[in-house]
C-alpha positions as CSV (number, residue, x, y, z in Angstrom):
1,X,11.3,-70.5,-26.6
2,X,13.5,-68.9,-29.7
3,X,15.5,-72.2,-30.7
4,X,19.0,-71.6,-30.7
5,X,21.7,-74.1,-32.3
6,X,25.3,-75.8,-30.7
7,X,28.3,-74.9,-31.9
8,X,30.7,-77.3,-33.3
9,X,33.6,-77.5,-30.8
10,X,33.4,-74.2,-29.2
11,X,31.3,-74.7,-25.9
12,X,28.8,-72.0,-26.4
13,X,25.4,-72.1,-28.7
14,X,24.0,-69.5,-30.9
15,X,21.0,-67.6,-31.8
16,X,20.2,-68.0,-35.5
17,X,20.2,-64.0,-37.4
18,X,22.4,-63.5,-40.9
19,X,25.0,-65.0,-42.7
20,X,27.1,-61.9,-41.0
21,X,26.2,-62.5,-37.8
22,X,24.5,-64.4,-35.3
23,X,22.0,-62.7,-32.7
24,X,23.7,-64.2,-29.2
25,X,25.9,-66.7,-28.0
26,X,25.7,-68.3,-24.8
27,X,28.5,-70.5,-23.2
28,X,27.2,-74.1,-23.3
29,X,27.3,-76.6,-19.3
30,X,31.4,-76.4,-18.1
31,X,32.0,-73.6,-20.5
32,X,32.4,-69.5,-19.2
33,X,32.4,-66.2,-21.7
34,X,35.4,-64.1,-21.5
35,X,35.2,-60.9,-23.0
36,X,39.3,-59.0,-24.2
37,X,39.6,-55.6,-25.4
38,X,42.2,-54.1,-27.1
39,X,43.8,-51.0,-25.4
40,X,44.0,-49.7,-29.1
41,X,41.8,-50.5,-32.3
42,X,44.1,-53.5,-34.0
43,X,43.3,-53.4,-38.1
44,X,41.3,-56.3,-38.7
45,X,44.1,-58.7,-40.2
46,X,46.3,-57.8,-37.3
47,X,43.2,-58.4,-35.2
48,X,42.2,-61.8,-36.4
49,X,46.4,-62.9,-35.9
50,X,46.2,-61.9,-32.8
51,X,42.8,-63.0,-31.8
52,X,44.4,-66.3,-33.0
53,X,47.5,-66.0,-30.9
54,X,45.7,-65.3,-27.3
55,X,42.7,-68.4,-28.1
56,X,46.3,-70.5,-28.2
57,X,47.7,-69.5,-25.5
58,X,44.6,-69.8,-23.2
59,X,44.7,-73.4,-25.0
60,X,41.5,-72.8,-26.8
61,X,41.0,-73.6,-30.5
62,X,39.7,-71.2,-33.1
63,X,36.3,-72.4,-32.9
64,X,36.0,-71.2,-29.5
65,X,36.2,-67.4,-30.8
66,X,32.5,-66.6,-30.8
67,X,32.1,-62.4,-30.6
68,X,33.1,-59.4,-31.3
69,X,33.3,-55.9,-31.3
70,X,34.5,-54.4,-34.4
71,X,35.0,-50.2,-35.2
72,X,34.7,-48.8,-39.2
73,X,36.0,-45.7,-39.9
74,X,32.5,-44.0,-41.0
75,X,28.9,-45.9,-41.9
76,X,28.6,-47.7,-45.1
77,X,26.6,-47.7,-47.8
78,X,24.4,-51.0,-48.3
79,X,26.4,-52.2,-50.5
80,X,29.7,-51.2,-49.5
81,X,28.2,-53.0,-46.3
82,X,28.0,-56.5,-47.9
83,X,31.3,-56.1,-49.7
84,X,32.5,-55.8,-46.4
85,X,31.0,-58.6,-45.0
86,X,32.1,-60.8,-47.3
87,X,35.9,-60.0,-46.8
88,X,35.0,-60.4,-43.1
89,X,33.7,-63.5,-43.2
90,X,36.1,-65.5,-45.1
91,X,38.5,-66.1,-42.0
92,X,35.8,-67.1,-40.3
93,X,35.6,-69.7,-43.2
94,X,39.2,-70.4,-42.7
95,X,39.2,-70.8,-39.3
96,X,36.5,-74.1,-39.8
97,X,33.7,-71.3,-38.0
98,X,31.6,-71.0,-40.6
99,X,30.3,-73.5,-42.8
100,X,27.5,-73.5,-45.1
101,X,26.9,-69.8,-44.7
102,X,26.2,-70.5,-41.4
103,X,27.5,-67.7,-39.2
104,X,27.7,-68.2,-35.1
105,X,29.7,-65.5,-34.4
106,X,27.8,-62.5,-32.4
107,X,29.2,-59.5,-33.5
108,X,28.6,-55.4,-33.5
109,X,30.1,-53.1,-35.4
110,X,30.7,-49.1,-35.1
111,X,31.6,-45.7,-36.4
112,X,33.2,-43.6,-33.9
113,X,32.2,-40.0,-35.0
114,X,35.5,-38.7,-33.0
115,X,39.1,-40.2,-33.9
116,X,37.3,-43.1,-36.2
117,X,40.1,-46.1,-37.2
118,X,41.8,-45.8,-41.0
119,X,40.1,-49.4,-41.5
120,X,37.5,-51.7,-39.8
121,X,39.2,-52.6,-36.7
122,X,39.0,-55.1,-33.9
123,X,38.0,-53.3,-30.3
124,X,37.1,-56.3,-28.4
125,X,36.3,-59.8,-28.8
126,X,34.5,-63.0,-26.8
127,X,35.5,-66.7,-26.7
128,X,35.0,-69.9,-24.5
129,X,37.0,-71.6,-21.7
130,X,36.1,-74.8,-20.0
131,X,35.1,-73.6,-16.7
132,X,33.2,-75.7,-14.1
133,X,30.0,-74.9,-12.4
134,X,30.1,-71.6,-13.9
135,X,27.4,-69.0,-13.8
136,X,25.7,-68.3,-17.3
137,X,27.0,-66.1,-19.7
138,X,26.0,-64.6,-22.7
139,X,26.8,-61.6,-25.4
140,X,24.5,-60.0,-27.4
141,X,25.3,-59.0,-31.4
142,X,24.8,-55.3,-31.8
143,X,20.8,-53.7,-33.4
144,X,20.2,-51.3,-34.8
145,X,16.8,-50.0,-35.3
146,X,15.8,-52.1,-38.1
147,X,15.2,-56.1,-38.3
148,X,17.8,-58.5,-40.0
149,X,17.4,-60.0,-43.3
150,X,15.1,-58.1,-44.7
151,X,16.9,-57.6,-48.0
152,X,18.0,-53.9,-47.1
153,X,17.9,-52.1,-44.5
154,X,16.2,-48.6,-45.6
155,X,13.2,-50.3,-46.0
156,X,12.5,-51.6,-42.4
157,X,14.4,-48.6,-40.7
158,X,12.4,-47.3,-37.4
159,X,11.4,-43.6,-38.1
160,X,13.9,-43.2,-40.4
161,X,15.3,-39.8,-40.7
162,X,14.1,-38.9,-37.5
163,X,15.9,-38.0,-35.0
164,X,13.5,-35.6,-32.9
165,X,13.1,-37.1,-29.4
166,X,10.0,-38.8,-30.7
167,X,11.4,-40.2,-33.5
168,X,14.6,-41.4,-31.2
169,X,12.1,-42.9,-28.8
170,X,10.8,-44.9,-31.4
171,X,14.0,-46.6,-32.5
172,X,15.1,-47.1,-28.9
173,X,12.0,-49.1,-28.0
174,X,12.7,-51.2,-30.9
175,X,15.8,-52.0,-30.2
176,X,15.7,-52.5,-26.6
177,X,12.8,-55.5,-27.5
178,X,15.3,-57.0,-30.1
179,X,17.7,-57.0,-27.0
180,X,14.9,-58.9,-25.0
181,X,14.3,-60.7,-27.3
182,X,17.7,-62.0,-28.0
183,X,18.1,-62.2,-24.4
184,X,15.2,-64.8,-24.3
185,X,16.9,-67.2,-26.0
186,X,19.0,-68.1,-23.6
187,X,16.8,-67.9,-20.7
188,X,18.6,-63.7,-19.6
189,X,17.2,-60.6,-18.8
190,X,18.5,-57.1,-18.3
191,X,19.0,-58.6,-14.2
192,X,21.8,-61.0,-16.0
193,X,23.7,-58.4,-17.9
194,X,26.7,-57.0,-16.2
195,X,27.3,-54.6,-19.0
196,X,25.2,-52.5,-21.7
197,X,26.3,-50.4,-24.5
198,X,24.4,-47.8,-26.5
199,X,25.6,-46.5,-30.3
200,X,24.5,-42.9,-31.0
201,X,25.7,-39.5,-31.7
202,X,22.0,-37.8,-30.9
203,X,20.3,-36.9,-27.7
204,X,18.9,-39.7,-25.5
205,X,18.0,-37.8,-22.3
206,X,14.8,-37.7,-22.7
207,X,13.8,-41.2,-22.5
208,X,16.9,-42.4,-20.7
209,X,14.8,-42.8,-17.3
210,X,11.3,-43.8,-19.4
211,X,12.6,-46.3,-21.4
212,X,16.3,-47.8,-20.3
213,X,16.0,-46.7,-17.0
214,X,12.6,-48.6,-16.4
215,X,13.3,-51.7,-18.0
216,X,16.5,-51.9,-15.5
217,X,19.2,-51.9,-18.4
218,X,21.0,-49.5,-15.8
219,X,21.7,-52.6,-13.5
220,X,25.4,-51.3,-13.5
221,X,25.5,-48.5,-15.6
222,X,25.5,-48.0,-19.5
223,X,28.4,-47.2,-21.6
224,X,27.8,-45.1,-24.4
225,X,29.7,-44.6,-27.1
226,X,29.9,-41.6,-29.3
227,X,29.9,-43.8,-32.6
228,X,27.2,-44.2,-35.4
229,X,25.8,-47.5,-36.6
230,X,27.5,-49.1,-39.3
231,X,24.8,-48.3,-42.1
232,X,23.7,-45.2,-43.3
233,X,20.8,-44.4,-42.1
234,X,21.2,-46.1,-39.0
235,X,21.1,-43.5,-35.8
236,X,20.9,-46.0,-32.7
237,X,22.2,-49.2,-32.0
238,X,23.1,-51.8,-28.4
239,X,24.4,-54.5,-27.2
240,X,24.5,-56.5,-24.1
241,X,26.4,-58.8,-22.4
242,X,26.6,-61.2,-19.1
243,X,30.3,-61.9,-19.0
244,X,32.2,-61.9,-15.0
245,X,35.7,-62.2,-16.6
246,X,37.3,-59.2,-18.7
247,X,40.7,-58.0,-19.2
248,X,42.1,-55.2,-21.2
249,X,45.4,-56.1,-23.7
Protein backbone atom coordinates (compact mmCIF):
# COMPACT_ATOMS: atom_id res chain seq x y z
CA UNK A 1 0.00 0.00 0.00
CA UNK A 2 1.52 3.55 -1.29
CA UNK A 3 1.70 5.51 2.18
CA UNK A 4 -0.03 8.58 2.00
CA UNK A 5 0.29 11.46 4.77
CA UNK A 6 -2.71 13.67 6.79
CA UNK A 7 -3.13 16.98 6.32
CA UNK A 8 -2.88 19.46 8.94
CA UNK A 9 -6.50 20.80 9.45
CA UNK A 10 -7.95 20.25 6.09
CA UNK A 11 -9.85 16.77 6.35
CA UNK A 12 -8.38 15.09 3.40
CA UNK A 13 -4.71 13.22 3.16
CA UNK A 14 -2.28 13.22 0.43
CA UNK A 15 -0.20 11.28 -1.81
CA UNK A 16 3.49 12.30 -1.49
CA UNK A 17 4.97 13.54 -5.43
CA UNK A 18 7.04 17.15 -5.67
CA UNK A 19 7.43 20.20 -3.88
CA UNK A 20 4.78 21.52 -6.73
CA UNK A 21 2.41 19.16 -6.29
CA UNK A 22 1.12 16.25 -4.60
CA UNK A 23 -0.10 12.98 -6.58
CA UNK A 24 -3.89 12.70 -4.92
CA UNK A 25 -5.84 13.85 -2.18
CA UNK A 26 -8.52 12.00 -0.62
CA UNK A 27 -11.19 13.49 1.86
CA UNK A 28 -10.21 11.99 5.35
CA UNK A 29 -13.67 9.96 7.78
CA UNK A 30 -16.70 12.95 8.07
CA UNK A 31 -14.97 14.96 5.39
CA UNK A 32 -16.50 15.06 1.36
CA UNK A 33 -14.46 16.63 -1.96
CA UNK A 34 -16.19 19.36 -3.71
CA UNK A 35 -14.94 20.23 -6.92
CA UNK A 36 -15.91 24.50 -8.32
CA UNK A 37 -15.18 25.66 -11.73
CA UNK A 38 -14.93 28.91 -12.92
CA UNK A 39 -17.38 29.83 -15.77
CA UNK A 40 -14.21 31.90 -17.02
CA UNK A 41 -10.38 31.35 -16.45
CA UNK A 42 -9.73 33.89 -13.23
CA UNK A 43 -5.82 35.15 -13.39
CA UNK A 44 -4.13 33.38 -10.77
CA UNK A 45 -4.07 36.28 -8.11
CA UNK A 46 -7.71 36.91 -8.76
CA UNK A 47 -8.09 33.15 -8.49
CA UNK A 48 -6.38 32.60 -5.17
CA UNK A 49 -8.74 35.88 -3.69
CA UNK A 50 -11.46 34.37 -4.65
CA UNK A 51 -10.67 30.75 -4.00
CA UNK A 52 -10.17 32.44 -0.45
CA UNK A 53 -13.51 34.23 -0.49
CA UNK A 54 -15.84 30.99 -1.37
CA UNK A 55 -13.61 28.46 1.43
CA UNK A 56 -15.13 31.45 3.84
CA UNK A 57 -18.21 31.45 3.00
CA UNK A 58 -18.72 27.66 2.99
CA UNK A 59 -17.01 28.17 6.57
CA UNK A 60 -13.96 26.32 5.59
CA UNK A 61 -10.47 27.58 6.39
CA UNK A 62 -7.66 27.87 3.91
CA UNK A 63 -6.15 24.64 4.66
CA UNK A 64 -9.03 22.95 3.44
CA UNK A 65 -8.22 24.07 -0.35
CA UNK A 66 -6.49 20.98 -1.54
CA UNK A 67 -6.67 20.93 -5.69
CA UNK A 68 -6.68 22.42 -8.60
CA UNK A 69 -6.96 22.95 -12.11
CA UNK A 70 -4.86 25.61 -13.39
CA UNK A 71 -4.58 26.81 -17.54
CA UNK A 72 -1.05 28.60 -18.98
CA UNK A 73 -1.14 30.37 -21.89
CA UNK A 74 1.36 27.96 -24.00
CA UNK A 75 3.89 25.08 -22.44
CA UNK A 76 6.94 26.16 -20.65
CA UNK A 77 10.28 25.63 -20.94
CA UNK A 78 11.99 23.68 -17.86
CA UNK A 79 13.02 26.38 -16.45
CA UNK A 80 10.51 28.77 -17.04
CA UNK A 81 8.53 25.84 -15.49
CA UNK A 82 10.13 26.07 -12.04
CA UNK A 83 10.19 29.82 -12.07
CA UNK A 84 6.70 29.32 -12.20
CA UNK A 85 6.28 27.13 -9.56
CA UNK A 86 7.92 29.00 -7.32
CA UNK A 87 5.66 32.09 -7.64
CA UNK A 88 2.86 29.56 -7.42
CA UNK A 89 3.73 28.14 -4.46
CA UNK A 90 4.37 30.97 -2.15
CA UNK A 91 0.54 31.50 -1.30
CA UNK A 92 0.29 28.29 -0.58
CA UNK A 93 3.10 29.17 1.98
CA UNK A 94 1.06 32.09 3.01
CA UNK A 95 -1.97 30.41 3.47
CA UNK A 96 -0.09 27.95 6.36
CA UNK A 97 -0.54 24.95 3.34
CA UNK A 98 2.80 24.32 2.81
CA UNK A 99 5.49 24.02 5.13
CA UNK A 100 8.76 22.63 4.87
CA UNK A 101 8.53 22.24 1.12
CA UNK A 102 5.98 20.07 1.71
CA UNK A 103 3.27 20.45 -0.95
CA UNK A 104 -0.33 18.61 -0.43
CA UNK A 105 -2.10 20.30 -2.95
CA UNK A 106 -3.04 17.96 -6.09
CA UNK A 107 -2.89 20.06 -8.98
CA UNK A 108 -2.86 19.84 -13.05
CA UNK A 109 -1.97 22.37 -15.14
CA UNK A 110 -2.74 23.09 -19.06
CA UNK A 111 -2.17 24.86 -22.36
CA UNK A 112 -5.24 25.33 -24.33
CA UNK A 113 -3.97 25.29 -27.99
CA UNK A 114 -7.34 27.40 -28.91
CA UNK A 115 -8.25 30.81 -27.04
CA UNK A 116 -5.22 30.04 -24.33
CA UNK A 117 -5.41 32.62 -21.06
CA UNK A 118 -2.93 35.97 -21.16
CA UNK A 119 -1.49 34.31 -17.78
CA UNK A 120 -1.62 31.05 -15.70
CA UNK A 121 -5.18 30.94 -14.67
CA UNK A 122 -7.36 29.20 -12.21
CA UNK A 123 -10.19 26.89 -14.13
CA UNK A 124 -11.30 24.90 -11.27
CA UNK A 125 -10.39 23.95 -7.88
CA UNK A 126 -11.12 21.19 -4.85
CA UNK A 127 -11.56 21.61 -1.09
CA UNK A 128 -13.10 19.82 1.98
CA UNK A 129 -16.43 20.09 3.93
CA UNK A 130 -17.30 18.22 7.00
CA UNK A 131 -19.79 15.90 5.65
CA UNK A 132 -21.11 12.75 7.56
CA UNK A 133 -21.15 9.19 6.43
CA UNK A 134 -19.99 10.35 3.17
CA UNK A 135 -18.96 8.26 0.26
CA UNK A 136 -15.17 8.42 -0.62
CA UNK A 137 -13.70 10.91 -2.70
CA UNK A 138 -10.68 11.63 -4.24
CA UNK A 139 -8.80 13.90 -7.13
CA UNK A 140 -6.04 12.96 -9.01
CA UNK A 141 -2.96 15.69 -9.89
CA UNK A 142 -2.60 15.81 -13.57
CA UNK A 143 0.63 13.21 -15.61
CA UNK A 144 2.05 13.61 -18.10
CA UNK A 145 4.01 10.91 -19.73
CA UNK A 146 7.05 11.17 -17.79
CA UNK A 147 7.75 10.37 -13.87
CA UNK A 148 8.07 13.23 -11.12
CA UNK A 149 11.26 14.25 -9.67
CA UNK A 150 13.50 13.08 -11.86
CA UNK A 151 15.53 16.29 -12.11
CA UNK A 152 14.06 17.19 -15.71
CA UNK A 153 11.67 16.04 -17.48
CA UNK A 154 13.28 15.38 -21.17
CA UNK A 155 15.16 12.83 -19.83
CA UNK A 156 12.34 10.35 -18.63
CA UNK A 157 9.87 11.55 -21.38
CA UNK A 158 7.81 8.42 -22.91
CA UNK A 159 8.68 8.17 -26.64
CA UNK A 160 9.50 11.53 -26.81
CA UNK A 161 8.99 13.19 -30.02
CA UNK A 162 6.68 10.68 -31.03
CA UNK A 163 3.57 11.16 -31.80
CA UNK A 164 2.69 8.35 -34.44
CA UNK A 165 -0.12 6.21 -32.97
CA UNK A 166 2.58 3.87 -31.61
CA UNK A 167 4.51 6.35 -30.04
CA UNK A 168 1.03 8.00 -28.54
CA UNK A 169 0.12 4.48 -27.32
CA UNK A 170 3.17 4.33 -25.44
CA UNK A 171 2.72 7.55 -23.45
CA UNK A 172 -1.00 6.74 -22.83
CA UNK A 173 -0.19 3.45 -21.18
CA UNK A 174 2.13 5.12 -19.06
CA UNK A 175 0.05 7.50 -17.91
CA UNK A 176 -2.97 5.64 -17.44
CA UNK A 177 -0.75 3.24 -14.74
CA UNK A 178 0.45 6.47 -12.96
CA UNK A 179 -3.38 7.07 -12.73
CA UNK A 180 -3.78 3.54 -11.10
CA UNK A 181 -1.34 3.87 -9.43
CA UNK A 182 -2.20 7.10 -7.72
CA UNK A 183 -5.59 5.76 -7.53
CA UNK A 184 -4.22 2.84 -5.21
CA UNK A 185 -3.33 4.94 -2.66
CA UNK A 186 -6.42 5.58 -1.54
CA UNK A 187 -8.02 2.30 -1.94
CA UNK A 188 -10.02 3.73 -5.94
CA UNK A 189 -10.18 2.47 -9.25
CA UNK A 190 -11.43 3.69 -12.49
CA UNK A 191 -15.17 2.07 -11.03
CA UNK A 192 -14.85 5.13 -8.30
CA UNK A 193 -14.15 7.92 -10.64
CA UNK A 194 -17.15 9.92 -11.74
CA UNK A 195 -15.08 12.02 -14.00
CA UNK A 196 -11.76 11.63 -16.40
CA UNK A 197 -9.95 14.07 -18.30
CA UNK A 198 -7.44 13.65 -21.08
CA UNK A 199 -4.75 16.67 -22.27
CA UNK A 200 -3.75 16.36 -25.94
CA UNK A 201 -3.90 18.11 -29.17
CA UNK A 202 -2.90 14.68 -31.29
CA UNK A 203 -4.97 11.73 -32.40
CA UNK A 204 -6.11 9.15 -29.73
CA UNK A 205 -8.65 7.10 -31.80
CA UNK A 206 -6.72 4.46 -32.17
CA UNK A 207 -6.30 3.11 -28.86
CA UNK A 208 -9.25 4.89 -27.36
CA UNK A 209 -11.22 1.39 -27.14
CA UNK A 210 -7.70 -0.78 -26.57
CA UNK A 211 -6.43 1.06 -23.94
CA UNK A 212 -9.09 3.68 -22.00
CA UNK A 213 -11.96 1.95 -23.18
CA UNK A 214 -10.77 -1.55 -21.69
CA UNK A 215 -9.54 -0.45 -18.45
CA UNK A 216 -13.22 1.16 -17.98
CA UNK A 217 -11.94 4.85 -17.68
CA UNK A 218 -15.19 5.51 -19.85
CA UNK A 219 -17.39 4.72 -16.69
CA UNK A 220 -19.19 8.02 -17.56
CA UNK A 221 -17.49 9.47 -20.31
CA UNK A 222 -14.06 11.31 -20.84
CA UNK A 223 -13.66 14.89 -21.28
CA UNK A 224 -11.02 15.89 -23.43
CA UNK A 225 -9.53 18.95 -23.68
CA UNK A 226 -7.86 20.38 -26.64
CA UNK A 227 -4.85 21.71 -24.47
CA UNK A 228 -1.08 20.63 -24.31
CA UNK A 229 0.79 19.65 -21.27
CA UNK A 230 2.50 22.27 -19.48
CA UNK A 231 6.15 21.31 -20.49
CA UNK A 232 7.56 21.24 -23.75
CA UNK A 233 7.88 18.24 -24.81
CA UNK A 234 5.01 16.93 -23.11
CA UNK A 235 2.10 15.63 -25.74
CA UNK A 236 -0.37 13.68 -23.24
CA UNK A 237 -1.47 14.26 -19.90
CA UNK A 238 -4.94 13.04 -17.31
CA UNK A 239 -6.46 13.31 -14.41
CA UNK A 240 -9.18 11.74 -12.43
CA UNK A 241 -11.47 12.37 -9.93
CA UNK A 242 -14.35 10.75 -7.54
CA UNK A 243 -16.14 13.92 -6.41
CA UNK A 244 -20.55 13.71 -6.24
CA UNK A 245 -20.74 17.47 -5.56
CA UNK A 246 -19.81 20.19 -8.35
CA UNK A 247 -20.98 23.46 -9.24
CA UNK A 248 -20.04 25.97 -11.78
CA UNK A 249 -19.33 29.89 -10.52
Amino acid sequence: MIETVEAPNSGYRYMPGVFQYSCGIAALPGFAIERVRFAEPVPLKQGFAKIAEILKAAGRPLTAFGACELRSPAPFTEDGFKAFNEIYIQTLVDWGIMKDGINPIARSNVCPQIDPPAEPSFYAFSYTVPADNAPKSFVIAGSGEAPEGKGNYRDHTVALGDTSPAGLQKKAQFVLGEMERRMSAFGGSWRDITGAQLYTVHDIHPFLESELGNRGVFRHGLTWHFNRPPVEGLDYEMDCRCVHRERVV
